[in-house]
Structure formats: C-alpha cells, structure tokens
C-alpha positions in Angstrom: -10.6 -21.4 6.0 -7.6 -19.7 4.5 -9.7 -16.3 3.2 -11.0 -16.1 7.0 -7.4 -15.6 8.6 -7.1 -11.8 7.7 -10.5 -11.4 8.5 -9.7 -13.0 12.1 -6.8 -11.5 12.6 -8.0 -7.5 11.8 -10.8 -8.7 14.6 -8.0 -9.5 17.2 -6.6 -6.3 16.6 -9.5 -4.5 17.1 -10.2 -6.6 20.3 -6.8 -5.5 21.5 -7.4 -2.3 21.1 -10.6 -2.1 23.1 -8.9 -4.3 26.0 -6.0 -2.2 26.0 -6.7 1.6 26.1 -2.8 2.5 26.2 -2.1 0.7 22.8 -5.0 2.4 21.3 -4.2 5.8 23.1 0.0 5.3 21.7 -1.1 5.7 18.1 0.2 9.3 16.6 -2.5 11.3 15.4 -1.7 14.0 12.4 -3.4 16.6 10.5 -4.5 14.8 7.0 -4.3 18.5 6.1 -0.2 18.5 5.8 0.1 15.0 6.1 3.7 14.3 4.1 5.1 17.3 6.7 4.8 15.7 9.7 6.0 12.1 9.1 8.8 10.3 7.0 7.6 8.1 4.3 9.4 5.5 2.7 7.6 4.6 0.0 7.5 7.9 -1.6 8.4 7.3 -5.7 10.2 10.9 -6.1 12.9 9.7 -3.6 13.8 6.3 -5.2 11.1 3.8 -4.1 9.6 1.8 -6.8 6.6 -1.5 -7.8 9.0 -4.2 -8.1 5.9 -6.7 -9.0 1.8 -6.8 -8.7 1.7 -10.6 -9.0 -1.1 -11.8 -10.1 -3.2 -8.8 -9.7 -5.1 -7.8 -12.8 -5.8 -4.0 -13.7 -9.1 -2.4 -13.8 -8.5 -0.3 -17.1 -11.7 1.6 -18.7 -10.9 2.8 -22.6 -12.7 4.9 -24.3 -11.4 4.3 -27.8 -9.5 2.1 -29.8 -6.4 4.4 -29.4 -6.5 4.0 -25.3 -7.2 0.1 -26.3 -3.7 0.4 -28.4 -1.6 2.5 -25.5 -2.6 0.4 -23.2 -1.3 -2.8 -25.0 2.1 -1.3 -25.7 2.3 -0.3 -22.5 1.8 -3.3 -20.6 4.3 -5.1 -22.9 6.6 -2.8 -21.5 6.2 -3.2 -18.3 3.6 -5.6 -16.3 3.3 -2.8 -13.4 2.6 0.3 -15.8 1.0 2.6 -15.7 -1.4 2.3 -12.7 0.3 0.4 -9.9 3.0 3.3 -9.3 0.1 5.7 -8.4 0.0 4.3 -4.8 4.0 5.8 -4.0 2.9 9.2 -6.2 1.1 12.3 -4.3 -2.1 13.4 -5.8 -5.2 11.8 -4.9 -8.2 13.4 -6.9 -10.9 11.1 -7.7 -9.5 8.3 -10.1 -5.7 8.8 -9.1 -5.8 5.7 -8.0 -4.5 1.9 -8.6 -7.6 0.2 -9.4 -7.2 -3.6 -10.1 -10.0 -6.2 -10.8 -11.8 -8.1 -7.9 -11.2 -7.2 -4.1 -7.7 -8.7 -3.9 -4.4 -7.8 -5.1 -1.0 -6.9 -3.9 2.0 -4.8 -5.1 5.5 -5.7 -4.4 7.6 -2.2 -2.9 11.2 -1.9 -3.1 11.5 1.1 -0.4 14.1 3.9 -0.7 16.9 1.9 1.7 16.7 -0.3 4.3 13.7 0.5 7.2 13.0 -0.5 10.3 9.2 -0.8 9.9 7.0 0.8 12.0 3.6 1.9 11.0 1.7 2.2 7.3 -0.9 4.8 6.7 -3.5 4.0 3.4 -5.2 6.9 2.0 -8.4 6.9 -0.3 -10.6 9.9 -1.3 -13.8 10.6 0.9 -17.1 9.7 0.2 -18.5 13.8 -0.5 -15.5 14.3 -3.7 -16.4 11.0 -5.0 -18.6 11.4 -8.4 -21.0 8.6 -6.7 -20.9 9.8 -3.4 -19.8 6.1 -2.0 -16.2 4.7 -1.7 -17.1 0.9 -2.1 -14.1 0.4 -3.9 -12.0 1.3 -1.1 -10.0 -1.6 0.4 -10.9 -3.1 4.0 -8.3 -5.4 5.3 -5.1 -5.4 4.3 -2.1 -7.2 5.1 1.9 -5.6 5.2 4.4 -7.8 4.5 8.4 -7.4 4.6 10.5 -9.4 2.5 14.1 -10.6 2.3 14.5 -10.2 -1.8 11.9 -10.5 -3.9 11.0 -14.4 -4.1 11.0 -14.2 -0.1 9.3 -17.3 0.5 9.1 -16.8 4.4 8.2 -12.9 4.9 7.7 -11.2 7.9 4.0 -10.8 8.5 3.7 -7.4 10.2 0.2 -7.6 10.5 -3.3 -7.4 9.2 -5.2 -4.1 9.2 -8.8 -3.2 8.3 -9.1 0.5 6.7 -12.5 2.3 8.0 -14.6 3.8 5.1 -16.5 5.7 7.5 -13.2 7.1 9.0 -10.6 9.5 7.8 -9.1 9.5 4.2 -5.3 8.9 5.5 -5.3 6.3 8.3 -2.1 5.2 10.5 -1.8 1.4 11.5 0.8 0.7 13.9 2.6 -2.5 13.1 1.3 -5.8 14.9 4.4 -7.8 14.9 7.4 -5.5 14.7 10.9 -6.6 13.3 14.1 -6.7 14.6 15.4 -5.9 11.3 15.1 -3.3 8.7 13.9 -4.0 5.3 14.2 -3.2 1.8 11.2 -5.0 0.3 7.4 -5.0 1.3 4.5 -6.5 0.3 1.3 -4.8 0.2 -1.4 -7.4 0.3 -5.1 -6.6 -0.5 -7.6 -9.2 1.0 -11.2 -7.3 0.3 -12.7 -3.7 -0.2 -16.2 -2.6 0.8 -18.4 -4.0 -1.5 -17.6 -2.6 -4.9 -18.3 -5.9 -7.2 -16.0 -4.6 -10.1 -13.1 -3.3 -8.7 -10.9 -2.2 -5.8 -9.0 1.5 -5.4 -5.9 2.0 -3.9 -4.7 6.4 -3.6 -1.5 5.9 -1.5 0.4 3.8 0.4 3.1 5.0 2.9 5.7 3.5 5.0 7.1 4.6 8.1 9.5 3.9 10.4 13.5 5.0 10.7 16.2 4.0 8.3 18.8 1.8 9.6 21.9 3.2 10.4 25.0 2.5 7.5 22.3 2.2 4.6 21.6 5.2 2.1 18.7 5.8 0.4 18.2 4.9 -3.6 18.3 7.9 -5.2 17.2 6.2 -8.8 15.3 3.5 -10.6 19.1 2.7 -11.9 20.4 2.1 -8.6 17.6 0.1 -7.2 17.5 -2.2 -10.4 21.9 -2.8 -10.0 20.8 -3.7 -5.9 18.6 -5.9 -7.3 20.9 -7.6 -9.2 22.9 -8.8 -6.2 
C-alpha cells in the first residue's frame, strides 16, 4: 500500500490539472534552449549548494579496469556522496552526465544556497535521439520534493509528488502541490520509479526555484554551509 501513495498522488495531480484549466494554464513555460537565463535556481553547486546525504541509495558505477575499481574505493571512503550524486546541481548534461544509482528509487539530501521559499522544481534528462540506445528508460517517473528543517527532519514538508514525462521535454517545470509558508534550507529529492530500465535509474539535473527569503544570504562555500551545519 505504501509504494502506491506516490503513484496516487502524481494521478491527482494530473486529475487536477485536467479539471482545472487555469492551474494548468498558470505554469511558466521557457525555452529549454537558455534555460538557466530565464529562471533562478537554487540548487546550482557553483553558487554554494551542495549533497548533504544520498541515504540509502546505492550508485550505479561501471569500471573498466582494476584502476577505476581502486579510485572508486578511495573515493567513496572519502565521501559517501562522491563522485556521482553532485552531478544533479552541476550544468552539463551529455549522455552519462548523470547520477545513476541502482534500482528505481533513491533520494539525495540538498542543502540549497540560503533559505528559499519553494516554488517550483524542474528535472532535466537527455532526450531519447542523443541517447546511444535511442530510449531513456532510465529516466525517473515520479518523484517526490521534500523540505526539511535540518537534516534528520523527521516531519518534512511534503511539497508534492510529480511524474516526469519521457515522451515530453528534457527540462520539465512542476509547480509545487503544497506550498510553504516558510523558506527552507534543506530538500529532499525523493525518487520513487523510472520508466522501466531494470538496472538503473538516471538523474542530469535537478533545480529549485522560488525567491530567497528576505534577511538570509546565500552560501557562498562548502566551508560556510558545513560551519551552518554545525549549529
């Protein structure tokens, strides 16, 4: 019953959105052409947002020798989230610059660059003629934004559940379901299936929108956002 929810609640949405032409009708529409031009995101690495956590997700890593076996090992002792989570806040979204993780569910823990009043995420993945086998199975299908107090936010704020459509375009805007009335610093990307692939799931980019709330400044480093999290 509980691996049905998102499933039922991306099908309200879409039920909403045929009974209601004016929420449907509300939704900004950009050119995927200069995407990062015409709306703020706040998930954007270079500015100070960074992977706080992955959970329990487990990368989908392919090596090709023993060395990549070796790099990769090091690596991960060094940090749980390297290297492949960060590529969701990163521009650059040629085929494999992407977070791929095992399965068809994970999630990835974002501290954003301040504090945001939440209003939309857009998802990107690559389209179906650049991909080397023509099909974007991997691609994820409903996902779920969450925004959290501090990091082991046991009650978050659901903003909703979202399906991504393979057969649409390769940047897609949700408005939130369930805006807040306050801004946060921490969200939760959550994963809950992809289109098929049986291996793996691929995430490009994730961005966040929405307007920073007034008296808070943005991180400007990985330094700063680790002393915030100390308090």
């Amino acid at each position: 019953m509980t691996s049905s929810l998102p499933a039922m609640a991306a099908a309200t949405g879409r039920v909403k959105d045929s009974l209601e032409p004016s929420r449907r009708a509300s939704r900004p529409s950009f050119d995927i052409r200069d995407y990062d031009r015409q709306i703020a995101d706040y998930a954007i690495e270079s500015a100070g947002a960074r992977i706080l956590d992955t959970g329990d997700t487990q990368e989908y890593v392919i090596h090709e020798s023993s060395v990549g076996w070796a790099l990769y090992f090091v690596t991960s002792l060094l940090c749980r989230d390297c290297p492949g989570a960060s590529t969701i806040l990163r521009p650059g979204t040629l085929p494999g610059e992407c977070w791929a993780f095992k399965g068809s569910r994970g999630e990835a823990t974002i501290r954003l660059l301040g504090s945001v009043q939440i209003t939309g995420i857009s998802v990107e993945h690559i389209p179906p003629h650049i991909s080397p086998t023509r099909e974007i199975s991997s691609a994820p299908r409903l996902f779920q934004l969450e925004g959290l107090a501090g990091r082991s936010d046991l009650y978050p704020h659901d903003f909703g559940t979202f399906e991504y459509d393979k057969e649409g375009k390769p940047i897609q805007y949700f408005e939130v379901e369930q805006p807040a009335s306050t801004g946060y610093h921490i969200v939760r990307f959550k994963v809950h299936s992809n289109w098929g692939h049986p291996l793996y799931t691929c995430v490009y980019r994730v961005r966040i929108h929405g307007d920073l709330v007034a008296g808070q400044t943005p991180h400007k480093t990985i330094a700063d956002d680790d002393k915030a999290a100390s308090h």
